[in-house]
N, C-alpha and C positions, 0 to 999 in steps of 0.2 A: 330863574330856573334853579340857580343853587341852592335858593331858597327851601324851595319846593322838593329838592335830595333834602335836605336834611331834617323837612318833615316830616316826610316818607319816612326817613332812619330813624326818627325818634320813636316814630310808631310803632313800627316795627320791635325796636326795643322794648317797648310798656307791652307791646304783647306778647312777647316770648317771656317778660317779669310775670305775667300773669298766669301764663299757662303752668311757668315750673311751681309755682304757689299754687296751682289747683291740682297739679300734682303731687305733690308734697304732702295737702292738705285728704286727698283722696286716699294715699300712703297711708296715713295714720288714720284716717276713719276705715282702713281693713284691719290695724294689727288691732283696734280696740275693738271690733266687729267679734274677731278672731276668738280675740282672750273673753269677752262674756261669753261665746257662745261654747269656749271651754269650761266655762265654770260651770253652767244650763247642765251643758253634760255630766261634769261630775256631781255636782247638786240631786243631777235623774240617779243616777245610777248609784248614789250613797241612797237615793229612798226608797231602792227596791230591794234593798236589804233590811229594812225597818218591817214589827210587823205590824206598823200602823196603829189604830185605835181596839181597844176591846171591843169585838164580833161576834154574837150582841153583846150591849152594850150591859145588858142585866146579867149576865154572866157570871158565874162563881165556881171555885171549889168549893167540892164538900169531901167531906174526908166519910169513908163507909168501913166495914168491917174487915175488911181485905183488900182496900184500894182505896179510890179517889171516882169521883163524879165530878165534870163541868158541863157545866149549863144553867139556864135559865128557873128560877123557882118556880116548880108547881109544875114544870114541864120534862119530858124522857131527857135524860141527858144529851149530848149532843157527842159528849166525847167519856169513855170508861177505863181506868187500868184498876186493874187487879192482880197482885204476887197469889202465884200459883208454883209454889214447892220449886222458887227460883228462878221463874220464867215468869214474864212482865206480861201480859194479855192486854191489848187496847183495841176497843172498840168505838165504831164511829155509827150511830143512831141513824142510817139513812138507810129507805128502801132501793135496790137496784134489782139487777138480774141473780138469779140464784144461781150457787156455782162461778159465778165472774169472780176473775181476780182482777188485781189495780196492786198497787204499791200506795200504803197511806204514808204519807210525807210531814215530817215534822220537820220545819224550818226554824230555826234559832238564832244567837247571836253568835255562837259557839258550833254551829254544826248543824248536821243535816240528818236525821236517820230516816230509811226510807222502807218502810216495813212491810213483807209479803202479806196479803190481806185477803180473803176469800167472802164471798154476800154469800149472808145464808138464805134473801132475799128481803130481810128486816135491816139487817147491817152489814159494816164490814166488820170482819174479827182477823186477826194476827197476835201472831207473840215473840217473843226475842227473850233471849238470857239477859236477867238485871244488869249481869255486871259487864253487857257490851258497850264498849267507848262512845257508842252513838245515839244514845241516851241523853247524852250531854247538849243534843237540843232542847231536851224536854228540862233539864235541871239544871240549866246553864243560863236562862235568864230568859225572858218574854219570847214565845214560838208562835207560828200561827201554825195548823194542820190544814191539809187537804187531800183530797182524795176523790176518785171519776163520781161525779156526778153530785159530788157533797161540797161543791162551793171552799170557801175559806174559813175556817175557825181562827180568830183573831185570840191567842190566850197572854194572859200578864204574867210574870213572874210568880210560882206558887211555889212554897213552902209545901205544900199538901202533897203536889204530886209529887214533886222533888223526894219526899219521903217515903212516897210507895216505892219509886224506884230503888233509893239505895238503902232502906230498910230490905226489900225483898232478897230473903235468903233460904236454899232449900232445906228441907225438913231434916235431921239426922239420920234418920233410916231412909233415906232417899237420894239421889242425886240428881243434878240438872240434866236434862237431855239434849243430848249431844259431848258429854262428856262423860269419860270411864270412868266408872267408880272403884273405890277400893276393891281389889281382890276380881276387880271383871274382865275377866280373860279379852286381849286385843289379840285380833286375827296377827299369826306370822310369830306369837312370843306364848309361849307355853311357863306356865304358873312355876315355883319354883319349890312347891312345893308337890308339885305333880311327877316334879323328877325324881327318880331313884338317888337312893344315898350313894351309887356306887358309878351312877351316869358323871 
């Protein structure tokens, strides 16, 4: 019978050895569970800031007389800037609703610019001042564009467009809109030449 206890005890023993080893073992197949499926996530979430592949793949700049053209040869362009006496116009080649607005989205490596954009029914069209900071998606290194209903434009780093933008400067006898020009009266501050010599 004493036997028979100290069988029972041994048994006992091999299997609480057992259990804390399947625990142990259980332990570590979560924290290594854990750490890949933290990297899965950083991995996703560093490649949704890439702009992927060129979209399409036949895609180019073309440099034109007052701007840049991308898109596919032989066909409308897909995306258009033009310097206009200081102000950057970009158009995006898709039909929507006339009248609709949207915000066309240029996504970069370096920033975001998010630009107000109206369909004339044929496209959207929008424009901005060259020398606002948020350009620097567009000249900052590979962007993709989007906008309601015109899918993803995939573009690579351009030299082309790069230089409509910070080439684009206004005319001399003109100023950029939205900003005073020389000698242009602002509401609240009267000309100082309008003043009497004796005010």
């Amino acid at each position: 019978m004493n036997r028979s206890h100290i069988i029972a005890a041994m048994l006992a023993l091999s299997l609480s050895g057992c259990s804390d080893k399947d625990s142990a073992e259980k332990g570590n197949a979560v924290a290594k569970f854990d750490l890949a499926s933290h990297d899965d996530a950083g991995a996703g979430s560093g490649s949704d800031t890439m702009p992927g592949k060129i979209d399409p793949p036949d895609a180019v700049w073309r440099a034109t007389a007052n701007g840049a053209t991308y898109g596919e040869p032989g066909r409308i362009p897909l995306i258009e800037l033009v310097c206009d006496d200081g102000m950057v116009a970009a158009t995006r080649n898709i039909a929507s609703d006339k009248g609709a607005k949207a915000l066309f989205a240029f996504v970069g490596y370096r920033g975001i610019l998010r630009l107000k954009v109206e369909s004339d029914g044929k496209a959207w069209r929008g424009a901005l001042r060259s020398d606002d900071p948020h350009w620097i998606a567009v000249t900052g290194g590979p962007f993709y564009a989007t906008v309601a209903g015109g899918g993803k434009v995939i573009s690579p780093a351009s030299s082309i467009a790069a230089q409509v933008i910070q080439s684009c400067k206004p005319q001399p006898d003109a100023t950029i809109k939205g900003a005073p020009g020389e000698g242009e009266k602002v509401e609240g501050v009267e000309s100082s030449a309008a003043q009497s010599p004796g005010a």
